[in-house]
C-alpha positions as CSV (number, residue, x, y, z in Angstrom):
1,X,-4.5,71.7,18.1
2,X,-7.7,71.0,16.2
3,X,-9.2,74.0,17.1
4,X,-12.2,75.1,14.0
5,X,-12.6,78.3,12.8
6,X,-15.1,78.9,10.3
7,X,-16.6,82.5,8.8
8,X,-19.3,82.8,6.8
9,X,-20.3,85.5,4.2
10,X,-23.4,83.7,2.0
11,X,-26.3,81.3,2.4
12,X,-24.4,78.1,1.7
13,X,-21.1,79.2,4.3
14,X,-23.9,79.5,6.8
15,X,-25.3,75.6,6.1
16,X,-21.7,75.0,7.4
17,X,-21.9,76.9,10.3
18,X,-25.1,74.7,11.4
19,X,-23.8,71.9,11.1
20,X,-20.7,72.1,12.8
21,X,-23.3,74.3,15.8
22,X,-26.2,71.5,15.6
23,X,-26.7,70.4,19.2
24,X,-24.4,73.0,20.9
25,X,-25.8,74.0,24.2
26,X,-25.9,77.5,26.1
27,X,-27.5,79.7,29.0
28,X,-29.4,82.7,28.5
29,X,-26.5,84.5,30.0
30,X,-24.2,83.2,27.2
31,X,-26.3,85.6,24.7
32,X,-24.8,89.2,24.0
33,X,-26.3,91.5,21.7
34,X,-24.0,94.5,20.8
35,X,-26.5,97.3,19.1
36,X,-23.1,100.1,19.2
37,X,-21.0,97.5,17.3
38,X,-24.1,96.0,15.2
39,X,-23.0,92.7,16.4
40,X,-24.6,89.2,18.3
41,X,-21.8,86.6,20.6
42,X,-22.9,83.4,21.5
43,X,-20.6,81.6,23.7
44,X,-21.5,77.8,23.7
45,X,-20.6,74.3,24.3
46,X,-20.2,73.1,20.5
47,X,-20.7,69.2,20.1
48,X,-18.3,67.4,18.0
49,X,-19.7,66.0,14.8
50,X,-17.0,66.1,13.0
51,X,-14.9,63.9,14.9
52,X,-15.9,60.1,15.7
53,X,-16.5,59.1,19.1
54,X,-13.9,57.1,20.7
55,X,-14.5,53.8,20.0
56,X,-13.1,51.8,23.7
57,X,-15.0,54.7,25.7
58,X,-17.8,55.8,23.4
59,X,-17.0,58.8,24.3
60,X,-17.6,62.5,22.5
61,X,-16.2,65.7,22.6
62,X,-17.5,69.3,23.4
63,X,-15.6,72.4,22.7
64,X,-16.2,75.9,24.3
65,X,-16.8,78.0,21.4
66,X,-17.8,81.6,20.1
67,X,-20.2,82.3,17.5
68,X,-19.9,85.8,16.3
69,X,-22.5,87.7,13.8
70,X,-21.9,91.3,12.8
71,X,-24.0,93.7,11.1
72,X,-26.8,92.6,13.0
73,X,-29.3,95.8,13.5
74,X,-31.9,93.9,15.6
75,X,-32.7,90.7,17.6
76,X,-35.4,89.3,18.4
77,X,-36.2,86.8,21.0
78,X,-39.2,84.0,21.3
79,X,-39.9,82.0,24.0
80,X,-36.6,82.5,26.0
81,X,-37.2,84.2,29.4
82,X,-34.5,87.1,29.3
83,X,-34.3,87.2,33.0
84,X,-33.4,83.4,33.3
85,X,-29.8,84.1,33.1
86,X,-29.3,80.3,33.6
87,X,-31.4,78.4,31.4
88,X,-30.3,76.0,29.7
89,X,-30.5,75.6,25.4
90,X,-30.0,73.4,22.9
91,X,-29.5,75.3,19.6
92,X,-30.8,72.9,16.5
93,X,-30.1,75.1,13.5
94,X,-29.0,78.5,12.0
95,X,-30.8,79.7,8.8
96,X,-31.4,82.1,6.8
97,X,-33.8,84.0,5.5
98,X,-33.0,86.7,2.3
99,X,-34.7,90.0,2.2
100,X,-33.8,93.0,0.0
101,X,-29.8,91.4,-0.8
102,X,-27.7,91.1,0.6
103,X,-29.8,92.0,4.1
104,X,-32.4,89.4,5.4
105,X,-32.9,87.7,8.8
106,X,-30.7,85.0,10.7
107,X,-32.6,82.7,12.7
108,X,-31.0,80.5,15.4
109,X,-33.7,77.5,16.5
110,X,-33.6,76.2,19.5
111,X,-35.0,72.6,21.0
112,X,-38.7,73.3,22.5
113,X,-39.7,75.8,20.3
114,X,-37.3,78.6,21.2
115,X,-35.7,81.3,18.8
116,X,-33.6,84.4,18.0
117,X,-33.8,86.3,15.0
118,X,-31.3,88.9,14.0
119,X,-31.8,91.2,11.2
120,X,-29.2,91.3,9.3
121,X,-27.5,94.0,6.5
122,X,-25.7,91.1,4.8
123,X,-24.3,87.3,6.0
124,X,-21.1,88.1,8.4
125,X,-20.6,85.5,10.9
126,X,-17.6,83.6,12.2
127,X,-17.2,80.4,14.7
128,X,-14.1,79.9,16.7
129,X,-13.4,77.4,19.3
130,X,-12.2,78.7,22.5
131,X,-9.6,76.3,23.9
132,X,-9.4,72.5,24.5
133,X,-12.4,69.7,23.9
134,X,-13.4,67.9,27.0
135,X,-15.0,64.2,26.6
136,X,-18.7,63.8,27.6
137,X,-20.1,60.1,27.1
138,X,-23.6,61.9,26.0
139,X,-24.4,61.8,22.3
140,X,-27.5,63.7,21.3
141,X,-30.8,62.4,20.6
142,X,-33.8,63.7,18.9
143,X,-36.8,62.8,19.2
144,X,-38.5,62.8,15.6
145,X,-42.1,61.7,16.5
């Protein structure tokens, strides 16, 4: 199995993270903010940069995947609709933003203008996949006009 798992403790280990998450995809539903435990889980549909597409088919891969960020004390959301359990989102990027250090905020970007921003005490987040890749013949676009 080729299964990724990745933590990330600092700015640079969180670059990583992004990249591998760039153009994963999600529902509303998929979002889980854990106040008692101080913790965010994003369970998504990871695309596979990191592997070429097969070159017969043209086809990709997805994985099913968890994204995990503790010591997370808030989150905020803008322009999701909380009550659109199914909604579908493409996330683009996680950053960060450094306040007093080691605590700042983590911001995950979504296509169309969407966002979530956790404050954070310090950088503690780990991706894991979940289980098998399935193919998908889709590659992701962007449109940079």
């Amino acid at each position: 199995m080729d299964q990724l798992k990745l933590a990330a403790l600092d700015q640079e280990d969180l670059e990583v993270l992004s990249a591998h998450l760039q153009d994963a995809i999600l529902t509303v539903a998929d979002i889980r903010f854990l106040p008692k435990e101080k913790k965010a889980v994003f369970i998504l549909n990871r695309f596979v940069w990191d592997k070429e597409a097969d070159k017969r088919s043209k086809e990709h891969e997805r994985r099913r995947s968890a994204l995990a960020i503790a010591q997370v004390t808030a989150m905020k959301a803008q322009n999701i609709q909380q009550d659109a359990k199914g909604a579908v989102m493409e996330l683009l990027a996680v950053t960060f933003e450094a306040g007093d250090e080691p605590s700042g905020r983590i911001q995950l970007a979504f296509a169309g203008g969407a966002s979530l921003v956790l404050d954070v005490e310090c950088i503690e987040a780990q991706l894991s996949d979940l289980g098998a890749a399935w193919s998908t013949p889709n590659l992701p676009q962007h449109d940079l006009s």
